[in-house]
C-alpha positions in Angstrom: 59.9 181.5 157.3 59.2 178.2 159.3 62.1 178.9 161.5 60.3 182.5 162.7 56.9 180.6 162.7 58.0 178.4 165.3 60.2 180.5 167.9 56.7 182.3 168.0 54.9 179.8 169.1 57.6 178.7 171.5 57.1 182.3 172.8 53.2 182.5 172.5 52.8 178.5 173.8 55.2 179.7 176.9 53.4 183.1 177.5 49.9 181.0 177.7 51.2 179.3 181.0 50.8 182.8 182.2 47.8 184.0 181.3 44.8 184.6 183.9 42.0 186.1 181.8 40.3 184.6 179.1 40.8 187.1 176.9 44.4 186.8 177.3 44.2 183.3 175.8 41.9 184.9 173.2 44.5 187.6 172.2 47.6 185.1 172.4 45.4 182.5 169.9 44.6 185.4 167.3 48.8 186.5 167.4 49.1 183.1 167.2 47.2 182.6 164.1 48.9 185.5 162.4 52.3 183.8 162.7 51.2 180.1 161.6 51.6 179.0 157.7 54.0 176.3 158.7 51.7 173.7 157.7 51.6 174.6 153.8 55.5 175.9 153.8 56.0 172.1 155.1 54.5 170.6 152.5 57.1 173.0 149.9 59.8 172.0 151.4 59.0 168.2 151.2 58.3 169.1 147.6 61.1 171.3 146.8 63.6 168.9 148.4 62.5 165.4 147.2 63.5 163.8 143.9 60.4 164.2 141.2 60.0 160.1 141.1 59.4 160.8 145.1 57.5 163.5 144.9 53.9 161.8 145.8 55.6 159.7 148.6 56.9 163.1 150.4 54.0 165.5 150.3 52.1 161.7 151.2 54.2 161.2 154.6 54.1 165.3 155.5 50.5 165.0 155.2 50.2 162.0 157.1 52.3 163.5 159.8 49.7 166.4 159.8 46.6 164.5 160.1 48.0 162.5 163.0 49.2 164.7 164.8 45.8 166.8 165.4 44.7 162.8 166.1 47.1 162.1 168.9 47.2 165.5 170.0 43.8 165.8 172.2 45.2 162.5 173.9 48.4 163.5 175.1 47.5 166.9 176.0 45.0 165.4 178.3 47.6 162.7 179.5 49.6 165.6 179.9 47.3 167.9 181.9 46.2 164.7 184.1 50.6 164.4 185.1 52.0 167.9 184.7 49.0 170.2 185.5 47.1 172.7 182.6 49.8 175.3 183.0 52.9 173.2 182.5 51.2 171.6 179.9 52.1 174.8 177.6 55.8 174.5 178.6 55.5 171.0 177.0 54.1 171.6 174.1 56.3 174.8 173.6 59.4 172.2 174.2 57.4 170.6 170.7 57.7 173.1 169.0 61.7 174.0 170.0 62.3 170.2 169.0 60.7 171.3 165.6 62.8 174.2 165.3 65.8 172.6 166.1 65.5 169.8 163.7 64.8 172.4 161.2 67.8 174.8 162.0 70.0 171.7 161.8 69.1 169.3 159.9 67.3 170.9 156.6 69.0 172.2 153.4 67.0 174.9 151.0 67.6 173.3 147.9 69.7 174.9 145.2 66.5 176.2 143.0 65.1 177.8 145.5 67.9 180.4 146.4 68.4 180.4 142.7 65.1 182.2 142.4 65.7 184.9 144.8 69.3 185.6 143.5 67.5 186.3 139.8 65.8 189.3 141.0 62.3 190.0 141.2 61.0 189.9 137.5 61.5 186.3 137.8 59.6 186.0 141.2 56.8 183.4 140.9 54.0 185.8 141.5 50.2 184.4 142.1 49.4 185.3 138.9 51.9 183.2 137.2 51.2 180.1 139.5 47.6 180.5 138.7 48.2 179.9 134.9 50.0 176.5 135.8 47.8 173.8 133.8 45.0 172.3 135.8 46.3 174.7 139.4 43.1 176.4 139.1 40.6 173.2 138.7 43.1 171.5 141.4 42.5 174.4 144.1 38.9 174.0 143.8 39.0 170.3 143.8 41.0 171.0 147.3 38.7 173.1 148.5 35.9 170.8 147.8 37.2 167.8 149.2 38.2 169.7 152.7 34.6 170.8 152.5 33.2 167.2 152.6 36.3 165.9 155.4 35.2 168.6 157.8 31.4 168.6 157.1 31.0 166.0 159.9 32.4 168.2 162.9 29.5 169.7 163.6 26.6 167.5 163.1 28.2 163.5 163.9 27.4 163.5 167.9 23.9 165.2 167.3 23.6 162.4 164.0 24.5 159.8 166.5 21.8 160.8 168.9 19.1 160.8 166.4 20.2 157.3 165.8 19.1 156.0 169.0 22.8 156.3 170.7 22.4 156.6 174.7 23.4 160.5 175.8 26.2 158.5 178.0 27.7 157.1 174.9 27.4 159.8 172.3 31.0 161.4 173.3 33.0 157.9 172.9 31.0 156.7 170.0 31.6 160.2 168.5 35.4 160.5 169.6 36.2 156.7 168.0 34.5 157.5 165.0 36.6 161.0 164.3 39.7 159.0 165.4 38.8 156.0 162.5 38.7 158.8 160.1 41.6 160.6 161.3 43.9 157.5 161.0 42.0 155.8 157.9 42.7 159.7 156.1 46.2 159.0 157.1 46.6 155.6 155.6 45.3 157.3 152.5 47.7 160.4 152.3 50.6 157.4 153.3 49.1 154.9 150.3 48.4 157.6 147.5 52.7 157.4 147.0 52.4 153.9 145.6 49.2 154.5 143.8 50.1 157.2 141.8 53.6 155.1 140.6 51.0 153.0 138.5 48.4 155.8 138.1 48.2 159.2 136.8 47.0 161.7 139.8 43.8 162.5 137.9 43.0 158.8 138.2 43.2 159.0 142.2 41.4 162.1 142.3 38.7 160.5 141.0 38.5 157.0 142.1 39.6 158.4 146.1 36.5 160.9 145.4 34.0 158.3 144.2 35.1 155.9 147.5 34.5 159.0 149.7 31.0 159.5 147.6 29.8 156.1 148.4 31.2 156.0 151.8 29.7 159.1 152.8 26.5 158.4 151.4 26.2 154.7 153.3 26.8 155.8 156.7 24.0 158.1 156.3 22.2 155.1 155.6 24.3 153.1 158.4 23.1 152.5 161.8 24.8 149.4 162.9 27.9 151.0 165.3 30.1 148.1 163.2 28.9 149.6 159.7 29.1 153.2 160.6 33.2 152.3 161.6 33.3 150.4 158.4 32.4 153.5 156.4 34.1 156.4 158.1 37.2 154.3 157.9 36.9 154.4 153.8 35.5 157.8 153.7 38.7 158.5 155.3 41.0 156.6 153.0 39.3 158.2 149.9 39.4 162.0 150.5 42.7 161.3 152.1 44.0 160.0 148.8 42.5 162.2 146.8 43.9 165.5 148.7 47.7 164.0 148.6 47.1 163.5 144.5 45.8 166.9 144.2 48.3 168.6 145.9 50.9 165.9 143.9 49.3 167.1 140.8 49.5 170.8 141.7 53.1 169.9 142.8 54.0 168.1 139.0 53.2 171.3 137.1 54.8 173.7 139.1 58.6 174.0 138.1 61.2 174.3 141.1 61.2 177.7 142.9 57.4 178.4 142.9 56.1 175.3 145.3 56.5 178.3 148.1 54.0 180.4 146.4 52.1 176.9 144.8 51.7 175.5 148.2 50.6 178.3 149.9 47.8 178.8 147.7 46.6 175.5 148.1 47.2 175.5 152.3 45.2 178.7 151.9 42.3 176.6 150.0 42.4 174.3 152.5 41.7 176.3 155.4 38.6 178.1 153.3 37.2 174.4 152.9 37.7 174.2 156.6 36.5 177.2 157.2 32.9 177.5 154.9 32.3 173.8 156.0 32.1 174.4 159.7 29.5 176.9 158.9 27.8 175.8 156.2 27.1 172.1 157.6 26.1 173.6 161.2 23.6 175.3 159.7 22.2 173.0 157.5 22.4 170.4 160.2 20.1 172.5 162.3 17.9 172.0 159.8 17.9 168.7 158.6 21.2 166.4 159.5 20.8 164.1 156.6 21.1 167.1 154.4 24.9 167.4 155.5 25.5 163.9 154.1 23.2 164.5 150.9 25.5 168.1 150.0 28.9 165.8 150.4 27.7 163.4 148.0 26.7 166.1 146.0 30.2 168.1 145.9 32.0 164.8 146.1 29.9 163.8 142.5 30.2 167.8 141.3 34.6 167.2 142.1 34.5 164.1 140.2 32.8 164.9 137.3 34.7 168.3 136.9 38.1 166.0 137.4 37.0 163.7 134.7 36.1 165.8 131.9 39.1 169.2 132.3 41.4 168.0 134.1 44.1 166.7 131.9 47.8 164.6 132.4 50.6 166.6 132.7 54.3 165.9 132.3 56.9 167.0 135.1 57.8 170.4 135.2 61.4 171.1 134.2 63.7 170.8 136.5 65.9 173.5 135.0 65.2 176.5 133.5 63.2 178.3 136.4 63.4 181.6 135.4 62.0 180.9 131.9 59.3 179.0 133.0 58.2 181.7 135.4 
């Protein structure tokens, strides 16, 4: 599945060098889209492949990868287009992606349970249904949902916040793109830190203490107007909701038994791109109504996760590691 996801966007990356109409750049991004998912199967694999002890440390790093990489991204692509031209610019980035494919083709082993599952047959496929009835998978998708909400709620509305602040028109763009950068690497830190956190506590513990820090965070740079202060507080905002996404999907990851983080992970990737998706909406237009309301609504689903953590959510042991086809 990864391996097909990325010789397509070797081939759609390469075809974009090509293209001479807008639309065509439309039409190639939608195919595109259509053939992603490599993100969530990622995060699977890390889980699928790593001892159970490691388990939070692996789905920490793979998530760390993918928050920097969208960070250092924007930089080098510019770097890039400034040295190489726009057009060969695509050939670069589909050379990315063959790197990716390569290391995968050679260097990654499906492990054992996995091909154990498909050999059984397909009464002991783990279907959505039976991944839904996994202890806590259902409060833990919501909880994932709600805290991509609140990470993605600033898009929209942080250069027009920073202009109501008083920030001069000329500045609003580097203010803005150092801010989004503090978050992106603090959020990093956190998916990279949550590993040794949850060795001394259970995950349910870091969803809620990494939701609180983003609650407080969140709500004191709306009160923030020192540029010092506001980079004080994105930088823990960051660290909390980073932390608390790697424990939920470490959670999610420690109740479903070997064979069925493929279907698992897929349905939390797929909650994490309808956080995205209902926050860049949602908090556009609320901010065109009142900015401050944006910051108000992520303390409120921030508090609303936390709450909900606190009193259902409940510890879990391991899943077994054998006996897949019973479990599912």
């Amino acid at each position: 599945m990864v391996e097909r996801s990325l010789i397509s966007f070797v081939v759609l990356m390469s075809a974009m060098a090509y293209a001479t109409r807008a639309w065509h750049i439309f039409v190639l991004r939608a195919v595109q889209g259509l053939f992603a998912g490599y993100g969530g199967l990622t995060l699977a694999m890390a889980a699928e492949s790593a001892p159970k002890d490691r388990l939070a440390s692996s789905i920490g790093m793979v998530q760390t990868a993918q928050r920097l990489g969208p960070a250092l991204g924007p930089v080098i692509g510019a770097v890039l287009a400034d040295a190489v031209g726009l057009r060969r610019s695509f050939f670069v980035t589909a050379g990315f992606y063959g790197i990716a494919l390569i290391l995968v083709v050679v260097m990654y082993g499906e492990p054992r349970a996995e091909r154990a599952i498909r050999a059984t047959g397909s009464e002991n496929e783990p279907t959505v249904r039976k991944v839904l009835a996994f202890p806590n998978f259902v409060l833990l998708i919501t909880a994932i949902v709600g805290i991509q909400f609140v990470d993605r709620s600033l898009g929209p509305i942080l250069p027009l916040y920073l202009s109501e602040l008083g920030f001069a028109d000329s500045r609003v763009a580097l203010v803005a793109g150092v801010l989004f950068s503090i978050l992106a690497c603090a959020a990093a830190l956190g998916h990279h830190s949550c590993g040794r956190l949850l060795r001394r506590y259970p995950p349910r513990f870091v969803i809620i203490g990494g939701g609180s820090v983003g609650g407080i965070s969140i709500g004191l740079f709306a009160l923030a107007t020192p540029t010092w202060l506001l980079a004080l507080t994105m930088g823990l905002f960051g660290i909390g909701v980073g932390a608390a996404m790697t424990a939920s999907y470490t959670a999610a990851g420690m109740v479903v038994p070997e064979g069925a983080h493929g279907t698992a992970f897929g349905l939390l990737t797929g909650a994490l791109l309808t956080g995205q998706a209902i926050s860049q909406v949602a908090c556009g237009l609320l901010g065109g109504v009142s900015i401050r309301l944006v910051f108000v609504l992520d303390v409120l689903v921030l508090l609303v996760l936390v709450t909900s953590v606190r009193r259902v959510m409940v510890d879990q042991p391991l899943a077994a590691e054998s006996g897949v086809a019973e479990q599912l």
